[in-house]
C-alpha positions as CSV (number, residue, x, y, z in Angstrom):
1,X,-79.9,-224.8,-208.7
2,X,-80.9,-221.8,-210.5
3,X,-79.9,-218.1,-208.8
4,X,-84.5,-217.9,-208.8
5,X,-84.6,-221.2,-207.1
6,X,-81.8,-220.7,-204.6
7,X,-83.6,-217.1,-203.5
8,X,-86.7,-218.9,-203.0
9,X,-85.4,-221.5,-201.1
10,X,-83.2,-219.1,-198.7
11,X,-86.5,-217.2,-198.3
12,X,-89.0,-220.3,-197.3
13,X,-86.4,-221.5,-195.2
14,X,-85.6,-217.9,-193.5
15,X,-89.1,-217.3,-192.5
16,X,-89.5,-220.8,-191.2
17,X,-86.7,-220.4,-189.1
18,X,-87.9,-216.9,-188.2
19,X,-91.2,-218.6,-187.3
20,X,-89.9,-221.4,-185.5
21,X,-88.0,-219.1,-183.4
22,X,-91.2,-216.5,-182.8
23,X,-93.0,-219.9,-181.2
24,X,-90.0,-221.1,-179.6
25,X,-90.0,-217.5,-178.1
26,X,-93.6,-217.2,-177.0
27,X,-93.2,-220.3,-175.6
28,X,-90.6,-219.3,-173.4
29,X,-92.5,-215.8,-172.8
30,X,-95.1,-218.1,-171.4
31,X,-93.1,-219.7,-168.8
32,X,-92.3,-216.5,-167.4
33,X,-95.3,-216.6,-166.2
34,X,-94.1,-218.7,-163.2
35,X,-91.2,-217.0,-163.2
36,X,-90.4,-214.0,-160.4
37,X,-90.4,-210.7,-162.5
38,X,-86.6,-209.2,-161.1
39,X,-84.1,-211.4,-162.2
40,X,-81.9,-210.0,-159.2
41,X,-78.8,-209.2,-161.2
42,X,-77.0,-206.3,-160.2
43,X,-76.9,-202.7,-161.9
44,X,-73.9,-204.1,-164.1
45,X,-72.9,-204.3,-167.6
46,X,-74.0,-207.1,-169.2
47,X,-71.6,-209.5,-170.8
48,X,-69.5,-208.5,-174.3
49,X,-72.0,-205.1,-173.8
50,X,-71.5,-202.5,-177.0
51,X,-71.8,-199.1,-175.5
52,X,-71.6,-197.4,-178.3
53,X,-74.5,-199.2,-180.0
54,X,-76.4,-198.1,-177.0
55,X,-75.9,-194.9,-177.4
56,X,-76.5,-195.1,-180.7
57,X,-79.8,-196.1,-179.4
58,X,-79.8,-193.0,-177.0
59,X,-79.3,-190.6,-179.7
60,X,-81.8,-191.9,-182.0
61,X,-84.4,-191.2,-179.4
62,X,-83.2,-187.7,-178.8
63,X,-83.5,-187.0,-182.5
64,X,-87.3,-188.5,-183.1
65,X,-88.5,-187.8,-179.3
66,X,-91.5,-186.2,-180.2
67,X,-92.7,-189.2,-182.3
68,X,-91.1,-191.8,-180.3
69,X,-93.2,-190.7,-176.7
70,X,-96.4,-190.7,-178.8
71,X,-96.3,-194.0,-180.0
72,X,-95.4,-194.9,-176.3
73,X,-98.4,-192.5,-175.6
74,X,-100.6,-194.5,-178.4
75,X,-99.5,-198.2,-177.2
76,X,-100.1,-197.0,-173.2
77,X,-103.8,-196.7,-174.6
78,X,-104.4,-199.6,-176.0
79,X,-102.1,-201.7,-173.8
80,X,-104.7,-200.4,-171.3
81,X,-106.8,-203.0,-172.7
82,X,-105.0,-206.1,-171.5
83,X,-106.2,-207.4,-168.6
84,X,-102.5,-208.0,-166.7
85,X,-101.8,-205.2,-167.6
86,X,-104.7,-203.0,-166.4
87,X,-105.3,-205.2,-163.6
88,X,-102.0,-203.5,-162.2
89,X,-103.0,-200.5,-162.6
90,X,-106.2,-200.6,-161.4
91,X,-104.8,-202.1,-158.0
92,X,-102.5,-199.5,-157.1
93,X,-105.4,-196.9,-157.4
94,X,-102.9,-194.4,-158.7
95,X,-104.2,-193.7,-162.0
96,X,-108.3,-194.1,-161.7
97,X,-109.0,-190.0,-161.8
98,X,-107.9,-187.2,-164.1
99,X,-105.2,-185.9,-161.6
100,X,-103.5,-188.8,-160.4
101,X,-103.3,-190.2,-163.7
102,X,-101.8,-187.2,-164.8
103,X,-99.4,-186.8,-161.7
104,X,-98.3,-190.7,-162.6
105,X,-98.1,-190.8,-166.1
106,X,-95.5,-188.1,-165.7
107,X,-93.7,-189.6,-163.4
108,X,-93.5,-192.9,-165.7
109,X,-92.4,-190.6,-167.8
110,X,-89.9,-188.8,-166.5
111,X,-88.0,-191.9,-165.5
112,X,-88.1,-193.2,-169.4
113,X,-86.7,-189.6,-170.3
114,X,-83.9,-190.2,-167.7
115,X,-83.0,-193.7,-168.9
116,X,-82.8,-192.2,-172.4
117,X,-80.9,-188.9,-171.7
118,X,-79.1,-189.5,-168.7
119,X,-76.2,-192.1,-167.7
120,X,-78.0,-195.5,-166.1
121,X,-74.4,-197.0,-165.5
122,X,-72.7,-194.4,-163.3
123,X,-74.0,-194.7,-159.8
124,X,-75.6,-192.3,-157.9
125,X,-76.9,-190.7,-161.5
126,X,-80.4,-189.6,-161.4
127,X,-80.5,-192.3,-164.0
128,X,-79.2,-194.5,-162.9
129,X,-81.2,-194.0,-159.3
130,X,-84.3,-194.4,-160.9
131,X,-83.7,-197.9,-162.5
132,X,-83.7,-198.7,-159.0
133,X,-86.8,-196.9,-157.9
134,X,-88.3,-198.4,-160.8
135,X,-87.0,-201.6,-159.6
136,X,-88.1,-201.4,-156.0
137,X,-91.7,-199.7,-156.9
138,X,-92.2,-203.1,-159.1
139,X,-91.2,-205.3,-156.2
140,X,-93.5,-203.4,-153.9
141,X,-96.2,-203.7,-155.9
142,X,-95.5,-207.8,-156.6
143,X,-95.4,-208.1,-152.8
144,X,-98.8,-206.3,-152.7
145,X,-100.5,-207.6,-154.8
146,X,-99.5,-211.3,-153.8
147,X,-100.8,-210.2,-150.3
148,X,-104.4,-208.9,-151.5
149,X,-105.3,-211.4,-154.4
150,X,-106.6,-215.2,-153.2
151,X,-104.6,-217.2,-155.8
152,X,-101.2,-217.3,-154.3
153,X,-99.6,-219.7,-156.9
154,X,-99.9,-217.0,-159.2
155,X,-97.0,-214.4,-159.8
156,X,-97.8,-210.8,-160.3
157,X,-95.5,-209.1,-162.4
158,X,-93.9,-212.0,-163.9
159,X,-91.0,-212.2,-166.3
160,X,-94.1,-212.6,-168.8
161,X,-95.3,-209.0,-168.0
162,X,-92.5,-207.5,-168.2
163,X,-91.9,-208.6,-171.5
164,X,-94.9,-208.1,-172.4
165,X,-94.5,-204.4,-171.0
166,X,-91.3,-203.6,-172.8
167,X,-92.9,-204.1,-176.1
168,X,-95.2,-201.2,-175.2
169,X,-92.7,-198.9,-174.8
170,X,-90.4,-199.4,-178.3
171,X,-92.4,-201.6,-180.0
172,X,-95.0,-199.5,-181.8
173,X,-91.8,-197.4,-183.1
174,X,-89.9,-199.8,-184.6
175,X,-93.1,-201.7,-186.2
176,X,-94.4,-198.6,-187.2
177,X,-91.1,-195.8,-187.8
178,X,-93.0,-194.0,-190.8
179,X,-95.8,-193.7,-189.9
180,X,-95.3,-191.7,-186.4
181,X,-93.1,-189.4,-188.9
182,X,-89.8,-191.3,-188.2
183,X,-87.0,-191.8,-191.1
184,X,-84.2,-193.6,-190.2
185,X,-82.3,-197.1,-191.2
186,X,-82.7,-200.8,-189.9
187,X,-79.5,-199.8,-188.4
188,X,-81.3,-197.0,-186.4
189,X,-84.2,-199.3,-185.4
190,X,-81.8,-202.0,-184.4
191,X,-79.7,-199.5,-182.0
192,X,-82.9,-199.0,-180.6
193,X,-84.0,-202.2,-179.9
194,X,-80.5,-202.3,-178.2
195,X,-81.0,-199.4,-176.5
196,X,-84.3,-201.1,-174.8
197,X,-82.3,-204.8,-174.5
198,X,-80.1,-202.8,-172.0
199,X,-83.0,-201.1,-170.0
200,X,-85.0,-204.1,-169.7
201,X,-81.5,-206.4,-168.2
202,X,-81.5,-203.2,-165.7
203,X,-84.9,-203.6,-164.5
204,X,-85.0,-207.4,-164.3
205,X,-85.9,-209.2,-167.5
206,X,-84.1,-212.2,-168.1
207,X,-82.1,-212.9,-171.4
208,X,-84.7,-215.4,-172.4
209,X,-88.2,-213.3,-171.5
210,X,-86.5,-210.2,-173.1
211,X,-87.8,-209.4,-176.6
212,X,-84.9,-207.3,-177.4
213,X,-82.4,-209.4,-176.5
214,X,-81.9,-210.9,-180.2
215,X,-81.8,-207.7,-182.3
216,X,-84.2,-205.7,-184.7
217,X,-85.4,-209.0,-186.5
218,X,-86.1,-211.0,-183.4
219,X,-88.2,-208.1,-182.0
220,X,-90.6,-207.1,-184.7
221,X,-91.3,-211.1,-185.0
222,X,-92.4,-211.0,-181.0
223,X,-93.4,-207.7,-180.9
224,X,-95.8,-208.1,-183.9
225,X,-96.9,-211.2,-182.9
226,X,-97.8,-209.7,-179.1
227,X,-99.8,-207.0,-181.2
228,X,-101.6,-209.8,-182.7
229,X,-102.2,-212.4,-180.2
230,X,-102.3,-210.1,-177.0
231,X,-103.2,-206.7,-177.6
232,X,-105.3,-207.1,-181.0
233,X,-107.5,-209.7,-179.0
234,X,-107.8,-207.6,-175.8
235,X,-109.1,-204.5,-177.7
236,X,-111.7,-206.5,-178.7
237,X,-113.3,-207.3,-175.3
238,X,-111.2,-205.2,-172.9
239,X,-111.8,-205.7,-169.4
240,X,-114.7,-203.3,-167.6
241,X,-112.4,-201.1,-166.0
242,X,-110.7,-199.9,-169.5
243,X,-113.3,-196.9,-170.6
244,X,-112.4,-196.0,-166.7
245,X,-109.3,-196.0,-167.1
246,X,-108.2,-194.5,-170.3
247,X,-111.2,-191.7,-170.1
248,X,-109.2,-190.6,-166.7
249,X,-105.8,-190.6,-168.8
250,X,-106.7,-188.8,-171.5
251,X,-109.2,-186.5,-169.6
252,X,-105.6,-186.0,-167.8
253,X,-103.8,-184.8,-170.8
254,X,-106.4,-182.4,-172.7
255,X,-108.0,-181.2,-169.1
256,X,-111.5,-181.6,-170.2
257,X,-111.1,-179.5,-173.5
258,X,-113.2,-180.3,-176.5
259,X,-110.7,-179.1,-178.8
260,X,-108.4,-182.0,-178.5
261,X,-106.8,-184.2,-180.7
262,X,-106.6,-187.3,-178.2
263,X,-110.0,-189.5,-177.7
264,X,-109.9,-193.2,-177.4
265,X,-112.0,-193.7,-180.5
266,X,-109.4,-192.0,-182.5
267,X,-106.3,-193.5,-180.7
268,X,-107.9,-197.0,-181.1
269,X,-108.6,-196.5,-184.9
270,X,-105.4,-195.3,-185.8
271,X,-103.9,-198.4,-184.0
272,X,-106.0,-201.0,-185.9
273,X,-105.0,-199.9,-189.0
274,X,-101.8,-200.2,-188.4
275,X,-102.7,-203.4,-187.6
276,X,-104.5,-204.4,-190.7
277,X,-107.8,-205.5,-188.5
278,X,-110.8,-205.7,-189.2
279,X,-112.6,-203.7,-185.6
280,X,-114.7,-201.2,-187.2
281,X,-114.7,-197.8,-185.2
282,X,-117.6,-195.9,-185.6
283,X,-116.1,-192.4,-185.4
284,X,-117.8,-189.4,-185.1
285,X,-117.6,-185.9,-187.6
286,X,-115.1,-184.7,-185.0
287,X,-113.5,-187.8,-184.3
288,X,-113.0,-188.1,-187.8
289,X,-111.3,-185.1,-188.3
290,X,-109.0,-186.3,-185.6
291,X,-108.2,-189.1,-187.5
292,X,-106.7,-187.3,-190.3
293,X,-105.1,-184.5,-188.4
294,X,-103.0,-187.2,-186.8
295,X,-101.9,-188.4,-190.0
296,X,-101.3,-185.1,-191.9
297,X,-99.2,-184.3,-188.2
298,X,-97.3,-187.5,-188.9
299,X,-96.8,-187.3,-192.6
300,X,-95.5,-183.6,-192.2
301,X,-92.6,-184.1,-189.7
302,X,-91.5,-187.1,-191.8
303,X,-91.6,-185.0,-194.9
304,X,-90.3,-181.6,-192.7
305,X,-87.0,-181.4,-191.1
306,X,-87.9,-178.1,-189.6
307,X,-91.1,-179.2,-187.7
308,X,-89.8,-182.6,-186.8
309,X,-86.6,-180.4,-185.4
310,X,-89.2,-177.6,-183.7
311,X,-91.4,-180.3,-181.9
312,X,-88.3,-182.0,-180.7
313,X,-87.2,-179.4,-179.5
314,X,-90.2,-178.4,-177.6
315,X,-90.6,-181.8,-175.6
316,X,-87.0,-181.5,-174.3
317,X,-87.5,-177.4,-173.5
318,X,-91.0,-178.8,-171.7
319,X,-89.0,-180.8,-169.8
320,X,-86.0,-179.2,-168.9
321,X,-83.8,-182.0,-170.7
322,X,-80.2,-182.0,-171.5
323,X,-78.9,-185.4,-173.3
324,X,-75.8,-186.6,-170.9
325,X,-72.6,-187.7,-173.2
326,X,-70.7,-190.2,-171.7
């Protein structure tokens, strides 16, 4: 067999293994569903763990964390729009007006910034404390929810969720690395996706519902395939409480200004693009001028050291943050 034929071959044969495993996985994702969300394994190490590709993982977000919370920023918007998801959300009450929303985005927040700066394995770390906030607010809120909702067979922050959940919050950076201004290697990405394999084990996720588990290649498969099948599908009929919702978050952020660069409109059409769908967002003059101030912002800090370095710089000064080496 010629060296043409051979390549060809290796490359059918690698996606259709790549494709059998992204079904294999969703299947599996699926039976999470009946599946409690906390696996109950302690705040450990995990078996054969690499610490230093975690921190690898830990630095990388350090050095794009301005880019890196807005794509978790972007995907909290339009993950707003899946009706698990929301339906959370909208139970706990915490997040329906301006000021709670803002209070409690923070919050959520403030724990990712901990997981990423601080030291989750040593006990009694604020890290390491709130994975297990985290942890018990999740349980609290399973327990609550199974109380107040009439179908009792039906698990409320499953092992699906969850998984689904965890995509929000590294997904959109490793599908997307260049376009939120980030330059960096496979190696980078896959560090990451480490980085998020190890936060997910501490909050609960089982190996097999947790789409980080398997490495860089593994993830994009699921997390592109979540984009498409879950969240693509859910933006176009989200449920009735979503222009609620997401008006009180970003209402939360800008305070009401008009001069703002975050609007739904232009959060949503920037995330379809990516997408390469076909919803058509009618934007308006100003919303439109949005639109491409997000991508000169994004184009700049990936083509400037300096502002990529200043804007960095200004999240962790914002937030009082110092990166814990351990």
């Amino acid at each position: 067999m010629c060296d043409g034929a051979y390549l060809h071959v290796y490359a059918v044969t690698k996606e259709f293994h790549s494709a059998f495993l992204r079904i294999m996985f969703l299947r599996r994702l699926e039976d999470g569903r009946q599946r409690h969300g906390d696996s109950g394994h302690p705040l450990e190490l995990p078996p054969n763990f690499d610490m230093t590709k975690f921190h690898r993982g830990r630095r990388f977000f350090k050095d794009n964390i301005y880019s890196c919370s807005k794509a978790m920023f972007f995907s909290l918007v339009i993950g707003m729009s899946i009706p698990e998801f929301l339906e959370a959300l909208v139970f706990t009450e915490e997040t329906n007006t301006p000021a709670k929303a803002l209070k409690r985005y923070l919050y959520t927040y403030g724990h990712v910034l901990k997981w990423h700066y601080g030291n989750v394995w040593q006990k009694d770390s604020a890290a390491h404390n709130s994975i297990l906030l985290v942890r018990s607010m999740h349980e609290k809120v399973r327990n609550k929810m199974h109380a107040a909702k009439s179908n009792k067979d039906r698990l409320f922050l499953s092992q699906y969720d969850m998984g689904v959940v965890l995509s929000g919050f590294m997904g959109g950076v490793i599908m997307y690395p260049n376009f939120g201004g980030i330059i960096c290697s496979r190696n980078d990405l896959d560090d990451y996706v480490y980085f998020w394999y190890a936060i997910g084990y501490l909050l609960g996720i089982e190996d097999k519902y947790n789409i980080c588990a398997n490495g860089l290649d593994y993830a994009l498969t699921v997390c592109k395939e979540i984009e498409q099948d879950i969240v693509y599908k859910s933006m176009k009929t989200p449920p009735v409480e979503y222009t609620e919702m997401t008006n009180a978050l970003l209402h939360s952020v800008t305070k009401g200004r008009s001069l703002t660069l975050l609007t739904v409109p232009v959060i949503s059409a920037l995330s379809i693009d990516l997408m390469e769908q076909k919803i058509v967002y009618s934007l308006s003059f100003s919303d439109t001028v949005r639109y491409y101030t997000w991508k000169v912002i994004f184009f700049s800090i990936r083509h400037c050291f300096f502002l990529r370095n200043m804007l960095n710089k200004i999240v962790e000064k914002a937030h009082g943050l110092t990166f814990v080496s351990f």
